[in-house]
Structures are given as C-alpha cells and as structure tokens.
C-alpha positions as CSV (number, residue, x, y, z in Angstrom):
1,X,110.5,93.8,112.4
2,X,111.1,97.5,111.5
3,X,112.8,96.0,107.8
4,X,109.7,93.8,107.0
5,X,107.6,96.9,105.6
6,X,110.1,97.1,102.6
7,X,110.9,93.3,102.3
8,X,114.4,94.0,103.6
9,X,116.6,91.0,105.7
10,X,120.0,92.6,107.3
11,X,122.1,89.3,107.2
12,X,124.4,89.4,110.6
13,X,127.7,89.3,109.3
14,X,130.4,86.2,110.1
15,X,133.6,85.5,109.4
16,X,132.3,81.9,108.1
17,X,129.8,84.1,106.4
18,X,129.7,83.5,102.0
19,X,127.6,87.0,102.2
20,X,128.8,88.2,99.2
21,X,129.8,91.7,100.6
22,X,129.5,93.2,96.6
23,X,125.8,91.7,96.9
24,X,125.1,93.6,100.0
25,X,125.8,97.3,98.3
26,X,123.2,96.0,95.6
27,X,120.8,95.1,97.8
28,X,121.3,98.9,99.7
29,X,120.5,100.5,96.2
30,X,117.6,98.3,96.0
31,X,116.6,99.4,99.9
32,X,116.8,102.7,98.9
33,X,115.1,103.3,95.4
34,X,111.9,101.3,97.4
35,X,112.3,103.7,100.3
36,X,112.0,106.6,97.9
37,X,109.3,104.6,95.8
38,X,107.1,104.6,99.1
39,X,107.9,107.6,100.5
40,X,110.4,106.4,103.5
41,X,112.6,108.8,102.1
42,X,111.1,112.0,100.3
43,X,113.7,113.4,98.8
44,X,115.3,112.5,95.0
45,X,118.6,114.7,95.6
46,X,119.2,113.1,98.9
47,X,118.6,109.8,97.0
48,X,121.0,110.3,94.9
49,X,123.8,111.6,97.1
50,X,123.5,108.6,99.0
51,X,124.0,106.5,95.9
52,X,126.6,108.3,94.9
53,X,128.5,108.0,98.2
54,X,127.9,103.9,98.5
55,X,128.8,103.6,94.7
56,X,131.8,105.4,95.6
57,X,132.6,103.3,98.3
58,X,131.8,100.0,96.4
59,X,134.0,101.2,93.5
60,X,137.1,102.2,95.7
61,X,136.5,98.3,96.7
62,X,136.4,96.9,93.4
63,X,139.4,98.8,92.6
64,X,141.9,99.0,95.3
65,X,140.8,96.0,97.5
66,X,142.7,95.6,100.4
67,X,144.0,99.4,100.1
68,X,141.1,100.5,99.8
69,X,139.0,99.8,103.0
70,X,139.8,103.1,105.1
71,X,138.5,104.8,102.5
72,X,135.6,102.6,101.4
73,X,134.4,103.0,105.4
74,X,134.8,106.5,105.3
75,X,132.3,106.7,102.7
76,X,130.1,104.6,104.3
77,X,130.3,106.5,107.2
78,X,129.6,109.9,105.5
79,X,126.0,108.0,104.3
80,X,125.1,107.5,108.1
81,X,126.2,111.4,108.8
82,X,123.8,112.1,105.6
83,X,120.8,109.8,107.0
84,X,121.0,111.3,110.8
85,X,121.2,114.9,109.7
86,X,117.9,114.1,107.5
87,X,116.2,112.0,109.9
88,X,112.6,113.0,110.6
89,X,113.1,115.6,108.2
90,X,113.5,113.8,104.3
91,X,113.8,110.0,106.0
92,X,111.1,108.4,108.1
93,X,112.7,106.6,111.0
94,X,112.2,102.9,109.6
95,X,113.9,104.2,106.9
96,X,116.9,105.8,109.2
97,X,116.9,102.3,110.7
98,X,117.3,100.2,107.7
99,X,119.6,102.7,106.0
100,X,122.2,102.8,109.1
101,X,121.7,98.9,109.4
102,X,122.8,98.2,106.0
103,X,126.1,100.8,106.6
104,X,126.7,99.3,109.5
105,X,126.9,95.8,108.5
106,X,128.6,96.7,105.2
107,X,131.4,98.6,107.5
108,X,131.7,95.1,109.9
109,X,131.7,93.3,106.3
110,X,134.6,95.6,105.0
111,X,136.5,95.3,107.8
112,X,136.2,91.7,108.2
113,X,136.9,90.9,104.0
114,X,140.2,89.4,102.9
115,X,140.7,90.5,99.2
C-alpha cells in the first residue's frame, strides 16, 4: 500500500520467477528519480550516491557474473546503511520503505541468479 503513492509494485522474488533481475535495478533508478521528483527524498547528492552505489552493483553483475555476487550485495547493502542513516532526515519513510524493499529483493534475486 505504502508503494502505490509512487506507482511502484515489489515483485516477490521465485526461483520459477522470469523477473528479469537487470530490469529490477532499472526500475530502482526509476523509484528513485520519482522519489526525488516528489520530494520522498530531498536531497540530489544523496540521490546520486545511491545511484552510484546500485550502478556499481549492477555493473559488478554485468561484468563478473557469478564472481561477482558478494560484491554486488555488498553494495546493495551499503544503499540500505545510506537510506537508514537518512531516514526521517533527507528520506520520508514511504520512501525508506520502498528504497529497502527494492535492495532487499534485488539481494534475495542476486543470491538466487544462476549466471
């Protein structure tokens, strides 16, 4: 309910799944660029050092594949550190929530993938 203010669905992740996982980390930088548009999060550096930190993760993916998930998740993880340090302060909580959703699934999705 808290994602329906942005037009955001979190998939839930299956091994059967055919959620693209590269799709996912697309639709995060989509999340996040209408977060800042609308004020969820209010701050354009922290915008971009979250970018930065899921494009790195994506990249290390695209990359190094099966090598490359530790460091891929550590990444991702460094995001949801990011987010609760700025919670209530730069990012709203529906913000927060969709934000640590997205990580979350895209670390179960990482973990999960078979390159």
């Amino acid at each position: 309910e808290k994602c329906q203010k942005i037009g955001i669905k979190i998939l839930p992740i299956s091994k059967k799944s055919s959620v693209d996982l590269f799709g996912n980390f697309q639709a995060l930088f989509w999340a996040l660029d209408n977060m800042y548009k609308y004020g969820q999060l209010n701050n354009e550096g922290i915008l971009k050092s979250l970018k930065a930190k899921i494009s790195g993760a994506r990249e290390i993916l695209e990359k190094q594949k099966e090598t490359g998930k530790k460091a891929a998740i550590n990444k991702l993880e460094a995001v949801i550190a990011e987010i609760e340090a700025q919670k209530d302060k730069h990012l709203n909580e529906d913000g927060f929530i969709v934000i640590k959703g997205f990580c979350n699934n895209l670390i179960a999705q990482t973990k999960e993938k078979v390159f």
